[in-house]
N, CA, C and O atoms as a Tinker XYZ file with bonds, in Angstrom:
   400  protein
     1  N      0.843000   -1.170000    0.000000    73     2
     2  CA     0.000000    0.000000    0.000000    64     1     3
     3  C      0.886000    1.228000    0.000000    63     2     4     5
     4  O      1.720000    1.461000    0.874000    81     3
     5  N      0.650000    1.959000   -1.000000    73     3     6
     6  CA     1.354000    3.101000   -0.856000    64     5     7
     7  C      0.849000    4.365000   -1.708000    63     6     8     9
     8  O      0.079000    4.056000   -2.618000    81     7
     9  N      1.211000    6.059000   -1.549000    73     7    10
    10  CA     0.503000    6.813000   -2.264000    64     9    11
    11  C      1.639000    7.531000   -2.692000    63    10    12    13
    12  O      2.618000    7.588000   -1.949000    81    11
    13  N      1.638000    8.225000   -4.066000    73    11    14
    14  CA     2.498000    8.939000   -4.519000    64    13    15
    15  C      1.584000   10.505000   -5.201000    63    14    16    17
    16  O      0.870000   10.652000   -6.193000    81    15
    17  N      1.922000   11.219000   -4.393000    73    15    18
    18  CA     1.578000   13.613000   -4.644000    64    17    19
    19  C      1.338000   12.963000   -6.308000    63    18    20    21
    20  O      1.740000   11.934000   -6.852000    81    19
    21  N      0.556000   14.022000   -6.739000    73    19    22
    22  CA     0.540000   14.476000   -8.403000    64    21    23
    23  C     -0.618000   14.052000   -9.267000    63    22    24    25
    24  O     -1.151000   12.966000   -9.039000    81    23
    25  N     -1.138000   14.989000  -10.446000    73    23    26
    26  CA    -1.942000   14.772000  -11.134000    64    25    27
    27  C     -1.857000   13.674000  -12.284000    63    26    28    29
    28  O     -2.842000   13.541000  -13.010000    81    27
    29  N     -0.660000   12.831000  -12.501000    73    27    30
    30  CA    -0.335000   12.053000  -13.022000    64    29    31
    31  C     -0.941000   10.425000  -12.588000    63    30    32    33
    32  O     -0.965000   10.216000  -11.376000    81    31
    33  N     -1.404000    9.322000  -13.462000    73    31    34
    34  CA    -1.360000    8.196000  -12.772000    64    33    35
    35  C      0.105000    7.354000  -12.498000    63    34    36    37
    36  O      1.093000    7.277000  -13.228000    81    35
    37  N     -0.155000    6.749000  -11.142000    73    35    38
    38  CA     1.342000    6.135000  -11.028000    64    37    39
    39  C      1.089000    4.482000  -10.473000    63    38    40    41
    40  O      0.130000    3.915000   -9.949000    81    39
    41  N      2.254000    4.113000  -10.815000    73    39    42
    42  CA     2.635000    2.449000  -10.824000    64    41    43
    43  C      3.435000    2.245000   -9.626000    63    42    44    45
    44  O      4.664000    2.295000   -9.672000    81    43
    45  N      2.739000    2.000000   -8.475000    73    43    46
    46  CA     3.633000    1.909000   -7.097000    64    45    47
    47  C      4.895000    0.430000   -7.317000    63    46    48    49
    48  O      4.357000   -0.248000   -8.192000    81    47
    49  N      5.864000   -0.085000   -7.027000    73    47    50
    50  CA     6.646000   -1.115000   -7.024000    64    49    51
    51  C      7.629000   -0.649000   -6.118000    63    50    52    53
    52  O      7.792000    0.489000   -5.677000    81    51
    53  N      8.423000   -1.962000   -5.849000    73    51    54
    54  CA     9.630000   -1.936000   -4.774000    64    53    55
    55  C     10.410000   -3.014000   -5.114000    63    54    56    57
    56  O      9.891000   -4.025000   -5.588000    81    55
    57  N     11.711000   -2.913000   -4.914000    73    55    58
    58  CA    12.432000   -3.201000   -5.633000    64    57    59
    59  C     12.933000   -4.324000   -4.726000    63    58    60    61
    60  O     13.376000   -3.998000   -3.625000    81    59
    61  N     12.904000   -5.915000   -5.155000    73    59    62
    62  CA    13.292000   -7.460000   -3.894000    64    61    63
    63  C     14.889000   -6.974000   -4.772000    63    62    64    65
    64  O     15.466000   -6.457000   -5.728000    81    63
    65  N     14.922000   -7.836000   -3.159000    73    63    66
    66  CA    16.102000   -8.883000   -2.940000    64    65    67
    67  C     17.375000   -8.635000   -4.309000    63    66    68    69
    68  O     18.462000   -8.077000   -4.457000    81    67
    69  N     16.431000   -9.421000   -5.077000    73    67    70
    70  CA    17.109000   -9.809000   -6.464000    64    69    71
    71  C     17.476000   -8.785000   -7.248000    63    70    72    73
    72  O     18.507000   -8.941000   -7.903000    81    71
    73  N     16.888000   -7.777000   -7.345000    73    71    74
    74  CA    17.056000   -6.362000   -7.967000    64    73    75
    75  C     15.749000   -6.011000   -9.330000    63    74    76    77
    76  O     15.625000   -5.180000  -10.229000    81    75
    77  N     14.878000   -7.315000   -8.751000    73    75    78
    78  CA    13.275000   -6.991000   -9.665000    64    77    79
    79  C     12.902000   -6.051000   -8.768000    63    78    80    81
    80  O     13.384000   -5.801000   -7.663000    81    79
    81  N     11.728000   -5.401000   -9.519000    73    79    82
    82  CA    10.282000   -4.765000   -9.443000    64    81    83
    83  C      9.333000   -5.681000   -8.883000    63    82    84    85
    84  O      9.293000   -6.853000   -9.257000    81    83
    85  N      8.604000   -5.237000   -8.050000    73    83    86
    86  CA     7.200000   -6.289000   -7.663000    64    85    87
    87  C      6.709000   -5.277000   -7.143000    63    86    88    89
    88  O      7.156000   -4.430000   -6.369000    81    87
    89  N      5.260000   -5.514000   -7.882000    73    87    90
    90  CA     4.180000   -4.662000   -7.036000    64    89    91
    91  C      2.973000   -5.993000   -6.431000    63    90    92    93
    92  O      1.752000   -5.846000   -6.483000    81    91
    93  N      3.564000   -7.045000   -5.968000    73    91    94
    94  CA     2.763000   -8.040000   -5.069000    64    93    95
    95  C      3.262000   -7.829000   -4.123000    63    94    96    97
    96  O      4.263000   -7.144000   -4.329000    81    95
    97  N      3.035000   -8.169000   -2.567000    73    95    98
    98  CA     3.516000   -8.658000   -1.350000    64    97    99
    99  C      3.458000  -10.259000   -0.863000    63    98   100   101
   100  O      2.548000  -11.081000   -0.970000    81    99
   101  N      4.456000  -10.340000   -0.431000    73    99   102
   102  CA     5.095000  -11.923000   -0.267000    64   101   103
   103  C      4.940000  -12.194000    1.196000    63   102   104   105
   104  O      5.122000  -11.630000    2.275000    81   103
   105  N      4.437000  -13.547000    0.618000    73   103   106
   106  CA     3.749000  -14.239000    2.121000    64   105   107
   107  C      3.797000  -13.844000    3.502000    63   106   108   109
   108  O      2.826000  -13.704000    4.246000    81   107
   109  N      5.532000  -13.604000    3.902000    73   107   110
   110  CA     6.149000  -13.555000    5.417000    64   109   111
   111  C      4.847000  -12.227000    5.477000    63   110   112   113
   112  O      4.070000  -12.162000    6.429000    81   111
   113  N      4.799000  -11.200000    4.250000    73   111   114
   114  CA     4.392000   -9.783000    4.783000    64   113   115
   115  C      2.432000  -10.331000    4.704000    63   114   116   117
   116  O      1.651000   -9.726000    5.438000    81   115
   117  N      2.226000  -10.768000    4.344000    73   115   118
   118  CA     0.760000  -11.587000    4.589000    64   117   119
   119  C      0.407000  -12.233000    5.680000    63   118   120   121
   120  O     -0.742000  -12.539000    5.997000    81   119
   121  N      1.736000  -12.525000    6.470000    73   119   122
   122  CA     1.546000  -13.543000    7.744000    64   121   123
   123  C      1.981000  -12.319000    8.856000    63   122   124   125
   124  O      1.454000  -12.295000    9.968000    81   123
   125  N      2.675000  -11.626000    8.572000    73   123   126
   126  CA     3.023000  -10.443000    9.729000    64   125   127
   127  C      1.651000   -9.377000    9.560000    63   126   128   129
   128  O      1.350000   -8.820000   10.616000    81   127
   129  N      0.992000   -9.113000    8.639000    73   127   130
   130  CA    -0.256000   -8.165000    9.042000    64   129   131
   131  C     -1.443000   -9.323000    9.463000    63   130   132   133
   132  O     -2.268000   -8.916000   10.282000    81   131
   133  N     -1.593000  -10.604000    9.024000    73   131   134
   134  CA    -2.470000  -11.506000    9.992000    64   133   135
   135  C     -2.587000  -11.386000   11.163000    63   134   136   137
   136  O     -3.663000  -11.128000   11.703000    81   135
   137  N     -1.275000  -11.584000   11.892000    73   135   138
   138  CA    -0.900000  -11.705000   12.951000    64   137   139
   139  C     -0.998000  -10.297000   13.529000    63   138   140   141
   140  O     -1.701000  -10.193000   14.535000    81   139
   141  N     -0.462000   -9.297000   13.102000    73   139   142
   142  CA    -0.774000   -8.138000   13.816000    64   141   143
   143  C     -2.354000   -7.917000   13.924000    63   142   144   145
   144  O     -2.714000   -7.800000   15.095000    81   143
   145  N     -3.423000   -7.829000   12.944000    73   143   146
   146  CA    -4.583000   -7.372000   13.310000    64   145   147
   147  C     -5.485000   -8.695000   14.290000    63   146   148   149
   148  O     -6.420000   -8.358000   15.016000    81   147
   149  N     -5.009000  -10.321000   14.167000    73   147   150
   150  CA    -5.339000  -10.899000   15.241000    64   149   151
   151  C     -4.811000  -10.369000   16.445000    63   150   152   153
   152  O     -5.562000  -10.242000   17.412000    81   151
   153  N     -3.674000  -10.057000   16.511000    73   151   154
   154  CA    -2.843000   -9.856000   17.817000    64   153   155
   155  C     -3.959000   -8.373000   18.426000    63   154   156   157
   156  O     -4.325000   -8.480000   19.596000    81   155
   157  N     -4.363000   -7.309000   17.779000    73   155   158
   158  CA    -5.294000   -6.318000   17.923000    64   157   159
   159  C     -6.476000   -6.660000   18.453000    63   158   160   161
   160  O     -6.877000   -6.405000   19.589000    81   159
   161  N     -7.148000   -7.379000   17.399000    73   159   162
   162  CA    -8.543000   -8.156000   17.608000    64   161   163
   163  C     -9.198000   -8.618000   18.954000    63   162   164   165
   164  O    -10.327000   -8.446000   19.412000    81   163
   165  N     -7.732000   -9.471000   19.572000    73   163   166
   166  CA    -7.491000   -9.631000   20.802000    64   165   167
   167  C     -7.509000   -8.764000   21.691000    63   166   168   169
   168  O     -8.654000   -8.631000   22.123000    81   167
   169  N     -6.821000   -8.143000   22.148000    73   167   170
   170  CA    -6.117000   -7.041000   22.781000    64   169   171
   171  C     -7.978000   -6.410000   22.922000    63   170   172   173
   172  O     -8.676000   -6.445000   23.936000    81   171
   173  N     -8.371000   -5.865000   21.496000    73   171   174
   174  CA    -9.844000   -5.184000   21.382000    64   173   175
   175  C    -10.669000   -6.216000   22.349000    63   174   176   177
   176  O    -11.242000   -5.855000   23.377000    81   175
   177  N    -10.641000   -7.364000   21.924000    73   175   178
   178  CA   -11.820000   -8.186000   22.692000    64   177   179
   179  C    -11.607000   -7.915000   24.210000    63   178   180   181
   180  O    -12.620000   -7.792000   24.898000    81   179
   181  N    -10.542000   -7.825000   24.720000    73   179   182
   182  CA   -10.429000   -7.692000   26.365000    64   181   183
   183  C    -10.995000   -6.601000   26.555000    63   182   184   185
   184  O    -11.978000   -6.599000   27.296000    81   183
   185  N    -10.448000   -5.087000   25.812000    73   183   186
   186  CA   -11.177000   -3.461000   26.033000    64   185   187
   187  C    -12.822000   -3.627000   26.024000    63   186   188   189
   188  O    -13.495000   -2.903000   26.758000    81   187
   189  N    -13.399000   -4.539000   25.225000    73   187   190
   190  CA   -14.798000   -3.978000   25.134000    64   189   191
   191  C    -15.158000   -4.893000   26.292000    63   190   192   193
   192  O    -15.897000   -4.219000   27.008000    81   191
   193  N    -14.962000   -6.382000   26.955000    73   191   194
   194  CA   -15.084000   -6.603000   27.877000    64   193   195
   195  C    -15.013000   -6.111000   28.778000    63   194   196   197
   196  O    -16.094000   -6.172000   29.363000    81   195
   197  N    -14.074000   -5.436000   29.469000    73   195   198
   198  CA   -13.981000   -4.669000   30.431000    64   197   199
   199  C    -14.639000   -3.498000   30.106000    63   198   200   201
   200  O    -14.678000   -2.855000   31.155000    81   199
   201  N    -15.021000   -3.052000   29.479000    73   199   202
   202  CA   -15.872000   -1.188000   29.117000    64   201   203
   203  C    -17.225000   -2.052000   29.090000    63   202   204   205
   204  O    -18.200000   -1.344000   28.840000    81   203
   205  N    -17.578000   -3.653000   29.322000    73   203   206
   206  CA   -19.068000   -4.156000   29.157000    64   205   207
   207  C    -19.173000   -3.815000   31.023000    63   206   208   209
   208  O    -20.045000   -3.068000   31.465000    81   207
   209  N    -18.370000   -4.348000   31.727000    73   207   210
   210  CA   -18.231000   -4.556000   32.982000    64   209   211
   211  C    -18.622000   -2.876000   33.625000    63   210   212   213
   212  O    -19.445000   -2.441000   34.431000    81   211
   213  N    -17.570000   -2.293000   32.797000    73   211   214
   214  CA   -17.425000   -0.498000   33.686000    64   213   215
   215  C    -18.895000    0.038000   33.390000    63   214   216   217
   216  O    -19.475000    0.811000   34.152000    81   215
   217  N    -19.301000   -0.329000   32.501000    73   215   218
   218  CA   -20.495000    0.657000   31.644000    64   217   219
   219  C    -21.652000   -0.420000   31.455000    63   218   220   221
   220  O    -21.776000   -0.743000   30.274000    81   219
   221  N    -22.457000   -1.003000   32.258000    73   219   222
   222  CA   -23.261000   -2.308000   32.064000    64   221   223
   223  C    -24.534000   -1.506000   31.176000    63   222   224   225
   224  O    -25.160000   -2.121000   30.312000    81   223
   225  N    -24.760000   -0.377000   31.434000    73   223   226
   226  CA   -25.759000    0.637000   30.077000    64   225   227
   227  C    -25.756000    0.490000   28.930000    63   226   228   229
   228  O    -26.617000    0.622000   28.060000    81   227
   229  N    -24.062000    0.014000   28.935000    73   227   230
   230  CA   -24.106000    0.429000   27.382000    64   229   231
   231  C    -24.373000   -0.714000   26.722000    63   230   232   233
   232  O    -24.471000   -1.714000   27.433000    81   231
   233  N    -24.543000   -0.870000   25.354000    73   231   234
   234  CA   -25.083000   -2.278000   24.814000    64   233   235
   235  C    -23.882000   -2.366000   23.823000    63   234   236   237
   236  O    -23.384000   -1.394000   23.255000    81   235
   237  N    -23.407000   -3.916000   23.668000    73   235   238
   238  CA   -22.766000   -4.509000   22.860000    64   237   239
   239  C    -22.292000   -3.995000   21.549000    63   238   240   241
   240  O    -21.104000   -3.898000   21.244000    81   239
   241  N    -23.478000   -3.615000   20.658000    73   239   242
   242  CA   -23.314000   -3.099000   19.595000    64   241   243
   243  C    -22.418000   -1.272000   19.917000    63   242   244   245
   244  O    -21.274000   -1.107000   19.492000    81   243
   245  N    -22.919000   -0.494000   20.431000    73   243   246
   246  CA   -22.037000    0.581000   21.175000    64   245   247
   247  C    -20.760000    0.519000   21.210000    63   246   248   249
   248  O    -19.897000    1.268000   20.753000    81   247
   249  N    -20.698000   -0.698000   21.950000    73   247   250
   250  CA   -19.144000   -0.695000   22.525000    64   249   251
   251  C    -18.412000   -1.190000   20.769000    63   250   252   253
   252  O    -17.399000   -0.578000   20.432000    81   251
   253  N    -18.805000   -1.925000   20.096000    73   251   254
   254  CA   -18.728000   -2.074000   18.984000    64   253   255
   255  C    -18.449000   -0.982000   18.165000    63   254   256   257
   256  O    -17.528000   -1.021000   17.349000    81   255
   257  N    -19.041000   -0.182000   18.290000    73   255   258
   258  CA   -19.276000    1.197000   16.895000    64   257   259
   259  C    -18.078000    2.223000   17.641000    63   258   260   261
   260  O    -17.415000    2.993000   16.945000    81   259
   261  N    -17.941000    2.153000   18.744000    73   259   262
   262  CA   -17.008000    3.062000   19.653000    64   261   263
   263  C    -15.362000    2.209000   19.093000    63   262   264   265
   264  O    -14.409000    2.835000   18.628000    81   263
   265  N    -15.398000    0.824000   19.282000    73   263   266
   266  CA   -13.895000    0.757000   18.695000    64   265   267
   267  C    -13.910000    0.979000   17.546000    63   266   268   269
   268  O    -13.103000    1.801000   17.112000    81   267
   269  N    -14.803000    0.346000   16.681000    73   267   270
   270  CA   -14.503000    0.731000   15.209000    64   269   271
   271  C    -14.198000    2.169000   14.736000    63   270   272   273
   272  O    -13.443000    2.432000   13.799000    81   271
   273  N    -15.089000    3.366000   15.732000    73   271   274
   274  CA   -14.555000    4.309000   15.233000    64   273   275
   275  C    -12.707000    5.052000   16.038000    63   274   276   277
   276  O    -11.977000    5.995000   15.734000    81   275
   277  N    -12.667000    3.989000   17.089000    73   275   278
   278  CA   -11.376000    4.674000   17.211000    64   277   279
   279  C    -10.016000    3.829000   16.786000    63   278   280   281
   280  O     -8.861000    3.912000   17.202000    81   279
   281  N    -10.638000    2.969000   15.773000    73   279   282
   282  CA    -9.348000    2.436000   14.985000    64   281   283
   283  C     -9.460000    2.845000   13.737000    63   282   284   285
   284  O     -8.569000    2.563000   12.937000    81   283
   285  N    -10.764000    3.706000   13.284000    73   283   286
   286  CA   -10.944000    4.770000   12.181000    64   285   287
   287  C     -9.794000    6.096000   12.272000    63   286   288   289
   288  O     -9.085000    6.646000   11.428000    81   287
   289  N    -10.014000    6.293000   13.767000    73   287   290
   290  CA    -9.401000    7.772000   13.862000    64   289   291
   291  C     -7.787000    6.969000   14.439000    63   290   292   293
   292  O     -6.849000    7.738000   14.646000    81   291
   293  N     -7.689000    6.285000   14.540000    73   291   294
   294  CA    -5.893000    6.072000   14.709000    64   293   295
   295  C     -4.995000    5.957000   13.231000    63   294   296   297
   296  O     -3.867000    6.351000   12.934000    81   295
   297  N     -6.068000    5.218000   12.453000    73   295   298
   298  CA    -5.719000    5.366000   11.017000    64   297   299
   299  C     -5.542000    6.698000   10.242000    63   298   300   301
   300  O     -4.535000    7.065000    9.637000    81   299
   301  N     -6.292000    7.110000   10.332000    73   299   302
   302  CA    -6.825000    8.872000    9.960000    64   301   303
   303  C     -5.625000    9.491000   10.486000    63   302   304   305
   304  O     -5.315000   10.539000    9.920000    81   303
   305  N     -4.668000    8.999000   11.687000    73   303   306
   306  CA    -3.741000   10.296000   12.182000    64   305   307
   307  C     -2.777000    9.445000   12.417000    63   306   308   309
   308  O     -2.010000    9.546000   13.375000    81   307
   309  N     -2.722000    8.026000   11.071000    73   307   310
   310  CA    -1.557000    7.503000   10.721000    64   309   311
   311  C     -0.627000    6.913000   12.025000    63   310   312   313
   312  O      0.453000    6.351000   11.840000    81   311
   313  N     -1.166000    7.112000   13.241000    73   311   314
   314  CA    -1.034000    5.649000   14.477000    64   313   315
   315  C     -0.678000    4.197000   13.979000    63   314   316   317
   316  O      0.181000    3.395000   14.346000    81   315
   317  N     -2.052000    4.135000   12.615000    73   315   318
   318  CA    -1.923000    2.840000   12.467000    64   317   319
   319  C     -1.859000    2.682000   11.095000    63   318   320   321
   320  O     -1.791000    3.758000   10.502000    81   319
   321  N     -1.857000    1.735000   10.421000    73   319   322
   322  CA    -1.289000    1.572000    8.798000    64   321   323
   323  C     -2.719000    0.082000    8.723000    63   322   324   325
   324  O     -2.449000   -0.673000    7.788000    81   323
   325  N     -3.531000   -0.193000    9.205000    73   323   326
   326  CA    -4.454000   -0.994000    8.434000    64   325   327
   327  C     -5.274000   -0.688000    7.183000    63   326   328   329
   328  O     -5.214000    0.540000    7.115000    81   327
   329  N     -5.853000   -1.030000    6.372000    73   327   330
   330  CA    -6.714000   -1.070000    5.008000    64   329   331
   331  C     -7.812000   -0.967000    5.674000    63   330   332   333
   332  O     -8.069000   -0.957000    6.878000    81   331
   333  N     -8.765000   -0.851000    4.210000    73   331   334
   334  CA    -9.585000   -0.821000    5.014000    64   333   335
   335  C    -10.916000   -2.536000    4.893000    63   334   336   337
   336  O    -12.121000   -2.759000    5.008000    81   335
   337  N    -10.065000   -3.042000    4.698000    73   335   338
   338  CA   -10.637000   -4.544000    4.455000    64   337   339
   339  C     -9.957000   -4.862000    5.871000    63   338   340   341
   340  O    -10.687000   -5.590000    6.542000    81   339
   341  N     -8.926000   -4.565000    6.419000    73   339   342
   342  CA    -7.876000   -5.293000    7.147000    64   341   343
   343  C     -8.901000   -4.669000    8.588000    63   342   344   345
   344  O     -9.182000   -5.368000    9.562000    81   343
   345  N     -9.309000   -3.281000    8.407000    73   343   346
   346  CA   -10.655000   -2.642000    9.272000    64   345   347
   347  C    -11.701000   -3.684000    9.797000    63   346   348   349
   348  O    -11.920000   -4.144000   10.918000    81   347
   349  N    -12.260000   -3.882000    8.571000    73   347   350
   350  CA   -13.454000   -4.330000    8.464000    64   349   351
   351  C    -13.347000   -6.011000    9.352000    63   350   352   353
   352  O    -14.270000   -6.407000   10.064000    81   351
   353  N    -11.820000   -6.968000    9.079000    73   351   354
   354  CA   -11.673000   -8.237000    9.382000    64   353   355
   355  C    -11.220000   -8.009000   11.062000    63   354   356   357
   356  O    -11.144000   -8.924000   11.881000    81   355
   357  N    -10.956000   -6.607000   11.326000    73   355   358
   358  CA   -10.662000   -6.546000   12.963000    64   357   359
   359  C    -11.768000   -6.840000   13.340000    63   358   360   361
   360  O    -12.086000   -7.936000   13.803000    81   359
   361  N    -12.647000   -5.671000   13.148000    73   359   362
   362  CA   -13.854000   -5.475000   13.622000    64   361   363
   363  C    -14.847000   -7.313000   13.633000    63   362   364   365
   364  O    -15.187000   -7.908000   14.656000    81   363
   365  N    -15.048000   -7.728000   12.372000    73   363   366
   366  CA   -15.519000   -8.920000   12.421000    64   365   367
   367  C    -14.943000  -10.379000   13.568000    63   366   368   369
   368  O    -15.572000  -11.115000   14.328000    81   367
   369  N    -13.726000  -10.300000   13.262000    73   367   370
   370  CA   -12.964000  -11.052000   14.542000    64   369   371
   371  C    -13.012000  -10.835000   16.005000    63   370   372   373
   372  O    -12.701000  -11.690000   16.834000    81   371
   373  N    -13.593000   -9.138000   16.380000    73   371   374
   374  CA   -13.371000   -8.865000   17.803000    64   373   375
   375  C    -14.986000   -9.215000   17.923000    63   374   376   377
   376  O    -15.444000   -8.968000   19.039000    81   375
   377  N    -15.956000   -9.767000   16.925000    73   375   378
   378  CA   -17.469000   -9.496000   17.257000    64   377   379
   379  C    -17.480000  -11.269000   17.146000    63   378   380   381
   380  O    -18.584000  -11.742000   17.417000    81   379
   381  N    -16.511000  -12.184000   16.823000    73   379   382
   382  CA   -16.415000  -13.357000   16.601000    64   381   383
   383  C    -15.641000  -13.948000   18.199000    63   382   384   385
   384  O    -15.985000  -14.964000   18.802000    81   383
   385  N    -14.953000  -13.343000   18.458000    73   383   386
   386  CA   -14.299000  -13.624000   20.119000    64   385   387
   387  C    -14.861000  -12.771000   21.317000    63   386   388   389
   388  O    -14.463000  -12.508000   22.451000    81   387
   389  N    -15.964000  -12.456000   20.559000    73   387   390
   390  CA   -17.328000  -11.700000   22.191000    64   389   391
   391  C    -18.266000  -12.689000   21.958000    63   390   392   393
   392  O    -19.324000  -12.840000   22.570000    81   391
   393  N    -17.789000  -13.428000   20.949000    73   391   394
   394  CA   -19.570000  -14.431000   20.614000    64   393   395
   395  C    -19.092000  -15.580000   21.452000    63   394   396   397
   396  O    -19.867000  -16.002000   22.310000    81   395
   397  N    -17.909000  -16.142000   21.313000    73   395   398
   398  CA   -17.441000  -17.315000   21.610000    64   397   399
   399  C    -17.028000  -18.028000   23.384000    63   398   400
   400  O    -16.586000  -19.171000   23.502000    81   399
């Protein structure tokens, strides 16, 4: 993922190992953002547990829309580097380990 300034269209790539061009990402980097947004997911599932405990008012879905929007705004002020598919699979995973 990456953005390049200008009214021009552009062809993002990075240059392996070998001294090719690739504009794919290779597995290890497929298995290190897995692991980071599970490793999150987690981490999230304990916060809304405990904010179920502090705040028994509030309802599930709430505590829900409250992280999603503050892993909106950590992104937004570049904290964090997720997609927004990579968003969407936190959010689904932290609503999959409150079910379980």
């Amino acid at each position: 993922m990456g953005s390049v300034g200008g009214a021009a269209p552009k062809f993002l790539v990075r240059e392996t190992d070998e001294g090719q061009y690739s504009a794919f990402v290779d597995d290890e980097e497929y298995r290190q953002a897995y692991e980071n947004a599970e490793h999150l997911a987690q981490q999230l599932k304990g916060y809304a547990l405990r904010k179920e405990c502090e705040n028994p008012a509030w309802t599930r879905e709430f505590n829900l829309k409250r992280i999603q929007e503050g892993i909106q705004a950590k992104v937004r002020s570049s904290e964090w580097d997720f997609t927004v598919d990579e968003q969407a699979w936190i959010m689904q995973r932290v609503n999959q380990l409150l079910e379980a």
